[in-house]
C-alpha positions in Angstrom: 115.7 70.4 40.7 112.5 68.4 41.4 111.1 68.1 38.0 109.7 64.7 38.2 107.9 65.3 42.0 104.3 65.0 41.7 103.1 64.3 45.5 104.4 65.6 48.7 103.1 65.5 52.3 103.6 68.6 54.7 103.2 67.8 58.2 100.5 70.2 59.9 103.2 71.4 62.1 105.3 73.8 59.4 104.7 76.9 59.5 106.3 78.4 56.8 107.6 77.3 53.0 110.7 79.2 51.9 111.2 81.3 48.6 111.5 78.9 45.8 111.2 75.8 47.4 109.3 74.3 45.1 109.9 76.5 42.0 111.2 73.6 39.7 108.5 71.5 40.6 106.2 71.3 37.7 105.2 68.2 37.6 103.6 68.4 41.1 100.2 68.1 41.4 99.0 66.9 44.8 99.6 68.1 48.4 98.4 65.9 51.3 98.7 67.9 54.4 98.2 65.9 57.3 96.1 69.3 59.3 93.0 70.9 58.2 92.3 73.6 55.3 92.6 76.5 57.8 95.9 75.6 59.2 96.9 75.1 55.6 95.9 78.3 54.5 97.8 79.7 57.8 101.6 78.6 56.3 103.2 81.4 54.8 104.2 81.1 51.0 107.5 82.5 50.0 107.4 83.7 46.6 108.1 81.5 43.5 106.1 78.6 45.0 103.5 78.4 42.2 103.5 74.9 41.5 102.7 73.8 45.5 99.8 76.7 45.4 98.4 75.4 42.5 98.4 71.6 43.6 95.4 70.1 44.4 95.3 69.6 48.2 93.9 67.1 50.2 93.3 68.3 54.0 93.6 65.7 57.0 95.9 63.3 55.4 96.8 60.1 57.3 99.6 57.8 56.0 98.6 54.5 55.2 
């Protein structure tokens, strides 16, 4: 259960996100992906995943 996550960073090197990985997150609302919007948009989405798709993503993060 990850009600209370509300950031994560993927590293541009994942490829794929799993069924239901993130299904309990509802209280996300940010993704910082350390790649570009196309490489994003290349990960495949298992199902149940609608709070990471509906995130608001920021493309070519960089930790502080």
């Amino acid at each position: 259960n990850c009600s209370s996550l509300t950031s994560i960073t993927i590293p541009e090197g994942v490829t794929s996100i799993g069924n239901n990985a993130f299904q309990y997150c509802d209280s996300l609302t940010t993704v910082y992906y350390t790649g570009t919007e196309e490489q994003f948009n290349a990960i495949t989405i298992g199902s149940n995943n609608t709070p990471l798709t509906n995130a608001t993503k920021i493309y070519n993060y960089e930790a502080p």
